[in-house]
C-alpha positions, -999 to +999 in steps of 0.1 A: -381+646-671-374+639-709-338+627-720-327+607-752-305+585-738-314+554-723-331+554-688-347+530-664-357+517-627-373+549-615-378+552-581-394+579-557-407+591-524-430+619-510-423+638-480-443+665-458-421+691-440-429+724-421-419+755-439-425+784-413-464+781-400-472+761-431-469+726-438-452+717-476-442+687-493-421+676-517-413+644-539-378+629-553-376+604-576-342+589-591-333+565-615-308+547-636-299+568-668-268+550-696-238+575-708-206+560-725-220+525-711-220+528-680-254+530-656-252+561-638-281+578-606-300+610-620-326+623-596-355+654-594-373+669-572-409+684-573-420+711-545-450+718-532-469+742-558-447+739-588-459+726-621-430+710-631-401+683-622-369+703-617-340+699-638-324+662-640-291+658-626-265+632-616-256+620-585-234+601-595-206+600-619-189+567-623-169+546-649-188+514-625-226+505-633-250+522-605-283+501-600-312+492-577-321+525-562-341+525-532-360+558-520-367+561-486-384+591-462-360+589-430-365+625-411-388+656-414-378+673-446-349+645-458-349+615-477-323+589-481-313+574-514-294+540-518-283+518-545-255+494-556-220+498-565-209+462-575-201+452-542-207+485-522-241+500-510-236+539-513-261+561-495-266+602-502-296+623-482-314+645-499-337+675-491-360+702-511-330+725-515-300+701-513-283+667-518-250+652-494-224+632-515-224+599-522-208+574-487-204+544-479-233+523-463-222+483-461-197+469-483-204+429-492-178+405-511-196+399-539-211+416-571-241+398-570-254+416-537-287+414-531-304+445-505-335+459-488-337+484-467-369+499-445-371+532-428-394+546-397-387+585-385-349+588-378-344+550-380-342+525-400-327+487-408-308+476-436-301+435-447-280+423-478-261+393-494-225+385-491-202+359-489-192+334-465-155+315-462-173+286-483-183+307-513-225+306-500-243+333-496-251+348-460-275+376-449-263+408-435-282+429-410-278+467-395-295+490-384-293+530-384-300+562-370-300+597-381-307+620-354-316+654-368-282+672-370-262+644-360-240+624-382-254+589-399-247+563-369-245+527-377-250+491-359-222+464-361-230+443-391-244+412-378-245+378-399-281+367-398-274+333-417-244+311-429-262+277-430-274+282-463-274+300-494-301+334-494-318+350-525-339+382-524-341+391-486-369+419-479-371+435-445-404+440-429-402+469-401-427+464-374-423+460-338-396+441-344-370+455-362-356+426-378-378+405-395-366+394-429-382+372-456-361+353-481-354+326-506-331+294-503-325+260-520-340+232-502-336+199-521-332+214-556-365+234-546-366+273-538-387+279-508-388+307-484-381+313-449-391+342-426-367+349-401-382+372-375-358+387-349-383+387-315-377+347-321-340+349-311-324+338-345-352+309-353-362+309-389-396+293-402-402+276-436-437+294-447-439+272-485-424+236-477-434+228-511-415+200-522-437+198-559-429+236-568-403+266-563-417+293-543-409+326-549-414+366-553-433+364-522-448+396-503-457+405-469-478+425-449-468+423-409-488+445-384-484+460-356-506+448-337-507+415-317-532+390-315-547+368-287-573+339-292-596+339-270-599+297-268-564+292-258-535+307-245-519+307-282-503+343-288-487+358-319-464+386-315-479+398-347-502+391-375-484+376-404-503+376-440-485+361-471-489+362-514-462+336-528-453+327-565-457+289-569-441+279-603-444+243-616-427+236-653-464+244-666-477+277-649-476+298-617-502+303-589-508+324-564-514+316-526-523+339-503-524+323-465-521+334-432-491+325-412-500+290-397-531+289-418-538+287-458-563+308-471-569+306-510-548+299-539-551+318-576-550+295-607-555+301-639-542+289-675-507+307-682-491+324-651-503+347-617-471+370-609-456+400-594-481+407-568-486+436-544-501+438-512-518+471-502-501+492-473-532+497-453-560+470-443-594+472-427-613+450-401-653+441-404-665+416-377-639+390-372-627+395-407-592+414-421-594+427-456-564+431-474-565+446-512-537+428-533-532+429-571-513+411-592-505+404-636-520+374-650-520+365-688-553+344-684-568+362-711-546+353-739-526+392-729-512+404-697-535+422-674-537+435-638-562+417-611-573+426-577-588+411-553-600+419-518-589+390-493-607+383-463-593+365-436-613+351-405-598+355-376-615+331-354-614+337-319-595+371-318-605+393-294-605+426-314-603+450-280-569+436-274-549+452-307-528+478-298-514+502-325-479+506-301-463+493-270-459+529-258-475+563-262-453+595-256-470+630-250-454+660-258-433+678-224-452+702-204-445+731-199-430+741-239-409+760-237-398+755-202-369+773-177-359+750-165-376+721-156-402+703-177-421+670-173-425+644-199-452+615-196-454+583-214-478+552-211-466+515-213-492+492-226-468+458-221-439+459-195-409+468-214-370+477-214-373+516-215-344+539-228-355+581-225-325+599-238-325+639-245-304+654-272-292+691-285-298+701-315-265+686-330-275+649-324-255+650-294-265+634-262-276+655-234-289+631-201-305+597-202-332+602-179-346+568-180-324+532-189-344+502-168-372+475-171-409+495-162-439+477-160-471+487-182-490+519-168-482+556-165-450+573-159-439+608-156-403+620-156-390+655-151-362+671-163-337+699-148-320+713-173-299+745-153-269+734-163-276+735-202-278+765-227-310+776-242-323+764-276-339+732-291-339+701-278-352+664-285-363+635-265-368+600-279-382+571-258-371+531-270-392+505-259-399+472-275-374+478-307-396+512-314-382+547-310-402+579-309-388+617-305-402+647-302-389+682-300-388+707-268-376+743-264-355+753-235-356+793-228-339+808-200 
């Protein structure tokens, strides 16, 4: 993708789609490229088999600086792109063979908005900086659906914090939805706070450093939860945490636990920028997590890594569960015109089952109560609807799955 001009921030995603009985993929990257001035979005795609990046081309065309593109896989076959406007978010979809214009995702009050946004199949949250009525910053949630065909559906905005000012928010999708880590100013000191939505609104300091600014930290959230087997102490989820301490002489590294500190990284010069792996492993009581991370303790800037392993003392291992619900695929497929769909609860939960057309439109809501854990099976008449594609998708526990069913009569 070679151009003169000057280009930057580059940003991409993979995807894996059917294509008639074969499964393809394709990648998208986009980025920030200068004309006249002004910072405007370029992307290209790559499909499955070709050699080369397709042609460059703009997505947008502005006389107003376009930054701080995010990439995200949201659907089978379609991505979504977002990025800054001064005070807008804009959003476009994009797919191997086409690319939606530019709309309108969350508008702040201020140019100095700060986003992240986090995407699971069809759904997705979104959290950003504005502006309160005395000039602080506040942190903006919503979250977001794009069902197949349908039209992009969002949540009412809703403020998160006005209490205090908010730097850098980053969204960590897991069972719950809305769990957000971010920086504030606590007594001239930056710390950070995790806010995690199953709490009802509470917000925990996770630095409370009062020598040191924290900062730059990143996450990795599971799943899964956790029960100690010596008391009846239960996280909702296991919490693991890298953080950038800076004094006026150098910055460490601390990686801890939630409610337990692990091992800190210190070396002459500075520990920065560090990355947490996507996946981790579990030997014995112990669960490895690859990070790495630039450090200049050489005398010149290179890359370290290092495999941390936590104990987890106590943790019954048998007790993880990758979801709080398991959805099988309708029986019979295709069906005329009844068909029976069975799901499995492994914690009682609030359960929404809602079937829609192949427009995004919805067709019946077959389930909408409290179930206890076990097995259900629910069957569905459809004689009163036309043939052709249809999709289920079960909520439960701020998680959605779908899958797709043929009706043929």
């Amino acid at each position: 993708m070679p151009n003169s001009s000057s280009q930057r921030n580059p940003n991409a995603a993979e995807i894996e789609f059917s294509s008639g009985n074969k499964s393809s993929k394709y990648s998208i990257a986009a980025w920030e490229r200068q004309k006249d001035g002004v910072w405007n979005i370029y992307y290209s795609r790559l499909i499955d088999g070709d050699s080369l990046w397709s042609e460059s081309k703009p997505l947008t065309h502005d006389t107003i600086d376009n930054t701080n593109i995010q990439i995200r896989p949201i659907s089978d076959s379609t991505c979504i792109i977002v990025w800054k406007r001064k005070s807008f978010l804009l959003y476009a979809f994009v797919n191997p063979i086409s690319i939606s214009a530019p709309e309108t995702l969350a508008v702040g009050n201020s140019d100095s908005l700060e986003y992240d946004i986090s995407v699971r199949a069809n759904y997705g949250s979104i959290v950003w900086t504005s502006r309160d009525t005395a000039n602080k910053n506040i942190m903006i949630f919503q979250s977001f659906t794009k069902n197949w065909n349908s039209p992009f559906t969002l949540s009412n905005p809703e403020t998160l914090f006005f209490w205090q000012n908010v730097f850098s928010p980053k969204l960590i999708i897991n069972s719950s939805a809305k769990t957000v880590l971010f920086e504030t100013i606590f007594t001239n000191k930056r710390e950070l706070l995790l806010w995690e939505g199953y709490r009802g609104g509470a917000s925990e300091n996770i630095s409370n450093d009062s020598l040191a600014d924290d900062c730059n930290a990143q996450a990795y959230i599971s799943d899964v939860p956790i029960v100690y087997t010596n008391s009846s102490r239960r996280f909702p989820f296991y919490s693991f945490f890298v953080i950038e301490k800076h004094t006026k002489t150098d910055s460490v590294l601390v990686f801890l636990r939630k409610d337990y500190m692990s091992d800190t990284v210190k070396s002459k010069g500075y520990n920065r920028n560090a990355c947490i792996g996507s996946h981790t492993y579990f030997s014995g009581s112990n669960q490895n997590i690859l990070t790495v991370w630039e450090s200049n303790r050489s005398g010149k800037s290179h890359i370290y890594s290092r495999m941390v392993s936590l104990q987890l003392n106590g943790v019954q291992k048998e007790i993880f569960k990758l979801s709080p619900f398991k959805i099988s695929q309708n029986y019979p497929n295709p069906f005329n015109p009844t068909t029976v769909i069975n799901y499995q609860l492994s914690v009682n939960s609030f359960v929404i089952l809602k079937v829609y057309d192949m427009l995004g439109r919805e067709a019946v809501t077959l389930v909408n109560e409290t179930k206890k854990a076990g097995d259900y099976s629910v069957q569905w008449n459809a004689s009163a609807f036309a043939s052709g594609i249809y999709f289920y998708q079960l909520e439960a526990n701020e998680r959605r799955e779908m899958k797709k069913m043929v009706l043929l009569k």
